[in-house]
C-alpha positions as CSV (number, residue, x, y, z in Angstrom):
1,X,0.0,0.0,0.0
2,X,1.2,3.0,-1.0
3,X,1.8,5.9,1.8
4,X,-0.6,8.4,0.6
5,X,-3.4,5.8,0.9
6,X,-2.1,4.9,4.6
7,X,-2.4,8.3,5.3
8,X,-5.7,8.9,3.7
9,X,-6.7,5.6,5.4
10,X,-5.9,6.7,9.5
11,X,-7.2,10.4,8.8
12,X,-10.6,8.5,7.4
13,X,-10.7,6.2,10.7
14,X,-10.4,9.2,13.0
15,X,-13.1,11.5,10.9
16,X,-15.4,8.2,11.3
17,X,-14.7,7.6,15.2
18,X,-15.2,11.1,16.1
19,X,-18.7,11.1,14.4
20,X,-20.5,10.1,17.6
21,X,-23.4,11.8,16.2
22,X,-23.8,8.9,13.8
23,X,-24.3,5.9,16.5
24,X,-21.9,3.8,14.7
25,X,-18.5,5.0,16.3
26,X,-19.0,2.0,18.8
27,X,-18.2,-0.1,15.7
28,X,-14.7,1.6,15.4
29,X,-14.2,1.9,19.0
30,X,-15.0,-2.2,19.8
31,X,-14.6,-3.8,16.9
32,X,-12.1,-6.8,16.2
33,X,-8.1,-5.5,16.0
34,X,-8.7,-7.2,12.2
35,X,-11.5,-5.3,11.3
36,X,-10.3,-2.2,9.0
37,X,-13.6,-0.9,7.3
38,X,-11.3,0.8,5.4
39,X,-13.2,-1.0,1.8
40,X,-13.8,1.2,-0.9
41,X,-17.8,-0.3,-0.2
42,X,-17.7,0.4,3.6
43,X,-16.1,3.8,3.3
44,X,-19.2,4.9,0.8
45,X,-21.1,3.2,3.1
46,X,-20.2,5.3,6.1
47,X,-20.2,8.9,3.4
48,X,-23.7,7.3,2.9
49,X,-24.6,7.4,6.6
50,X,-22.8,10.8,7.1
51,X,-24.7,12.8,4.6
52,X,-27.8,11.1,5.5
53,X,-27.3,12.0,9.5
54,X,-26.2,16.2,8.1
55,X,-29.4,16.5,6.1
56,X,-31.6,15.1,8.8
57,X,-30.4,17.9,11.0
58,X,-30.8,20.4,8.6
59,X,-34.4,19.1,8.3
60,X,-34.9,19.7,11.5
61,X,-33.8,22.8,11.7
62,X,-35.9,23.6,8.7
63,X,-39.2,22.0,10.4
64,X,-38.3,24.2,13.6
65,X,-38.0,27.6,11.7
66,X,-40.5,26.3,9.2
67,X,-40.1,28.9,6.5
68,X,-37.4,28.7,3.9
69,X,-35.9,29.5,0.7
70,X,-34.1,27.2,-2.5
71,X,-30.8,28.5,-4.1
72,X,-29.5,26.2,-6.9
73,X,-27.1,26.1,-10.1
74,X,-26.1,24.3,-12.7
75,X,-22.6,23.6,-13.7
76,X,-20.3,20.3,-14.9
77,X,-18.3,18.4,-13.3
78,X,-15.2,17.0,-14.4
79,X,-16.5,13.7,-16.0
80,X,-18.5,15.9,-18.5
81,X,-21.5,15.5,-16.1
82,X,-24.1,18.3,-16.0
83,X,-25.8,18.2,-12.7
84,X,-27.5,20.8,-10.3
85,X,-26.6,21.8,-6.7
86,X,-29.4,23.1,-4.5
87,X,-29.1,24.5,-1.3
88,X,-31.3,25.9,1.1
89,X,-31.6,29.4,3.3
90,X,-33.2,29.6,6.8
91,X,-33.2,31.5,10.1
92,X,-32.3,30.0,13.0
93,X,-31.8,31.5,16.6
94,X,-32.4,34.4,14.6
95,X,-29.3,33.6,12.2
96,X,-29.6,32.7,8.9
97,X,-28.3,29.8,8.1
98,X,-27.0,28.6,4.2
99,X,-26.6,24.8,4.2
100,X,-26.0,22.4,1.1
101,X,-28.2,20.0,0.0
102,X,-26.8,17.7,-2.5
103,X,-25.6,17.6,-6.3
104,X,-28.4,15.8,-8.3
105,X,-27.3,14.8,-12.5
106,X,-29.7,16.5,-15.0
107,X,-30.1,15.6,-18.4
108,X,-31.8,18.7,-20.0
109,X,-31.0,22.4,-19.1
110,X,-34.6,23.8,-20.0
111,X,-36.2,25.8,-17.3
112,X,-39.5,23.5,-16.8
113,X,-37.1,20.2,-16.6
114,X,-35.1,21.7,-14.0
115,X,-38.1,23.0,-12.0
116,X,-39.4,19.7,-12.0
117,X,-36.3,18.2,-10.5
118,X,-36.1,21.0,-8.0
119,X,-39.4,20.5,-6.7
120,X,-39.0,16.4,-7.0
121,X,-36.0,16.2,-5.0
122,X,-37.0,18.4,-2.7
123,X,-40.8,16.7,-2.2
124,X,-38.5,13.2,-1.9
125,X,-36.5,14.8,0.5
126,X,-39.7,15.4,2.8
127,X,-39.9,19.3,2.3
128,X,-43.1,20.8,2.7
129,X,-42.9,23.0,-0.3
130,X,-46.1,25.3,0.8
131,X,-43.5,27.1,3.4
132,X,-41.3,27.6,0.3
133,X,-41.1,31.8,0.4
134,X,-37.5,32.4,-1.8
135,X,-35.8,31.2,-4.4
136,X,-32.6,32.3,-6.0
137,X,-30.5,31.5,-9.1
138,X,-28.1,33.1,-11.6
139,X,-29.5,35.4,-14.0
140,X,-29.4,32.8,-16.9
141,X,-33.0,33.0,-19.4
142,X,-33.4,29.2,-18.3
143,X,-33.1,29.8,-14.6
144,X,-34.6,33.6,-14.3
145,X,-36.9,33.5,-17.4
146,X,-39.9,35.4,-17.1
147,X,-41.9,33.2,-19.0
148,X,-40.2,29.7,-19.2
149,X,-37.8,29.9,-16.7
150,X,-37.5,27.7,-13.0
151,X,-38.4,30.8,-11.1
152,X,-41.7,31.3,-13.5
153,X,-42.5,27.1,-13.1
154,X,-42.1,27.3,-9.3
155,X,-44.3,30.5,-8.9
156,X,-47.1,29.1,-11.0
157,X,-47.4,26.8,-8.4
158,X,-46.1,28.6,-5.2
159,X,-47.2,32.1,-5.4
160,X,-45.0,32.8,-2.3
161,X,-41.5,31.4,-3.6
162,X,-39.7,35.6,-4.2
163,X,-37.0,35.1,-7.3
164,X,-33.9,36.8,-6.4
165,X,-31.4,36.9,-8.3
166,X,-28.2,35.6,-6.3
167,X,-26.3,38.0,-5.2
168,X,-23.0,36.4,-5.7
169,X,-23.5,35.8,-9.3
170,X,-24.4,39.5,-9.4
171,X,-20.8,40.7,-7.8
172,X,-19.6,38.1,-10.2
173,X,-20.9,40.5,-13.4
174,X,-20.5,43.5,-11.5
175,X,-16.6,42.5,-11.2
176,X,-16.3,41.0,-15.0
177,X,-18.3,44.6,-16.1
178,X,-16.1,46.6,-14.5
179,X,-12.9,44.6,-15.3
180,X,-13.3,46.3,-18.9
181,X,-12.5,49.4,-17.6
182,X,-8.3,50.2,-17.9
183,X,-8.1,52.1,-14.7
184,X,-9.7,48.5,-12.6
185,X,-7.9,46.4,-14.8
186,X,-4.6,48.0,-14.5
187,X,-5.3,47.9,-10.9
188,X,-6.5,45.0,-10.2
189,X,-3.0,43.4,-11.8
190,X,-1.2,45.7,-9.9
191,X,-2.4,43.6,-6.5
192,X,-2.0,40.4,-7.9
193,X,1.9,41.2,-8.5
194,X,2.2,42.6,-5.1
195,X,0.4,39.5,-3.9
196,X,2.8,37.3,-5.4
197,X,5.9,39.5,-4.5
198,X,5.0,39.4,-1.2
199,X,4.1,35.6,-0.8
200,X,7.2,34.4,-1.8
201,X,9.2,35.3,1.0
202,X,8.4,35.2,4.6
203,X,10.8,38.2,5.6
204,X,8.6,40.4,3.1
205,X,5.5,39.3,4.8
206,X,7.0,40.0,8.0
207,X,8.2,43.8,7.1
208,X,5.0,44.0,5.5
209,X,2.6,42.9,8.6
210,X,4.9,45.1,10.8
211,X,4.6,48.3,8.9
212,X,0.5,47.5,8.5
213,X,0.2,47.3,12.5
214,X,-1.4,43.7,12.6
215,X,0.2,40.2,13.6
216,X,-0.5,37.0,12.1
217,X,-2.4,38.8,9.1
218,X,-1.8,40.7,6.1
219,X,-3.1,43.8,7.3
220,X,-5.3,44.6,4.9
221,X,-7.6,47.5,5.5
């Protein structure tokens, strides 16, 4: 065995038996000195378990607050693999709180296609989609359509579900925009190169720290 996977193999064992919220650590804890559960099967098993224990809590934090919003994109993967993430957007001792979902494939990009799956995985996933007041996505025609996009499906049939239009995809445009302009542009390079001018040496990012009045920091700002 190679040492990378020995290593990848003890730091996987000690993730597993500090999840005590799982109520499987007593199978790491007591089991036989020869059993390993280090399989490629068992390790998926216990991701399996993992995910499934995260997204019950979030549930029930959901069912406790019991108001919430959706926030999903598409993008591919590296295997060529178009698939959606959804997320979802609560309050919670009056915080909000942003917590992942899941990644679900998807073979068409249209908006009522995606809707469907939006609404199907979420129904699967035991959501009550009445309490459904938000929703947010980039400001592509097939996501933010007025007429055919997801935000337009899911309206139809929850009135309540708000589009807004995410705001980090809109800093993302408002960035790319006004990287066009020379003055930004020119700018903008000018901190990368001091970024990298000063991140290769540890005595410049010492002198710098000390002249910007802040320890174990860059001193920005």
């Amino acid at each position: 065995m190679k040492k990378s996977d020995k290593q990848c193999n003890k730091a996987f064992r000690k993730v597993s038996t500090f999840c005590y919220w799982l109520q499987t650590s007593d199978l790491f804890l007591e089991a036989p000195r020869n059993a390993s559960y280090l399989s490629w099967r068992v390790k998926n098993q216990i991701i399996s378990l993992m995910g499934d224990a995260i997204q019950k809590q979030i549930f029930s934090d959901i069912s406790q607050c019991k108001y919430f919003a959706i926030l999903a994109d598409e993008t591919t993967n590296v295997s060529q693999t178009e698939q959606l993430s959804l997320s979802v957007r609560f309050i919670k001792d009056t915080k909000v709180h942003e917590e992942f979902l899941f990644f679900v494939p998807v073979s068409s990009t249209a908006g009522k296609d995606l809707a469907s799956t939006i609404l199907t995985q979420l129904s699967h996933l035991g959501l009550n989609l009445e309490h459904m007041r938000g929703q947010g996505y980039d400001g592509a025609s097939n996501m933010s359509g007025k007429y055919r996009g997801v935000q337009t499906r899911v309206k139809e049939l929850y009135l309540l579900a708000m589009y807004t239009h995410c705001c980090n995809h809109v800093h993302n445009l408002v960035i790319s925009t006004s990287s066009q302009l020379p003055v930004i542009r020119n700018a903008m390079a000018t901190i990368s190169d001091i970024c990298v001018f000063l991140s290769r040496c540890a005595q410049r990012v010492s002198i710098f720290q000390d002249k910007g009045g802040r320890k174990g920091g860059w001193g920005w700002g």
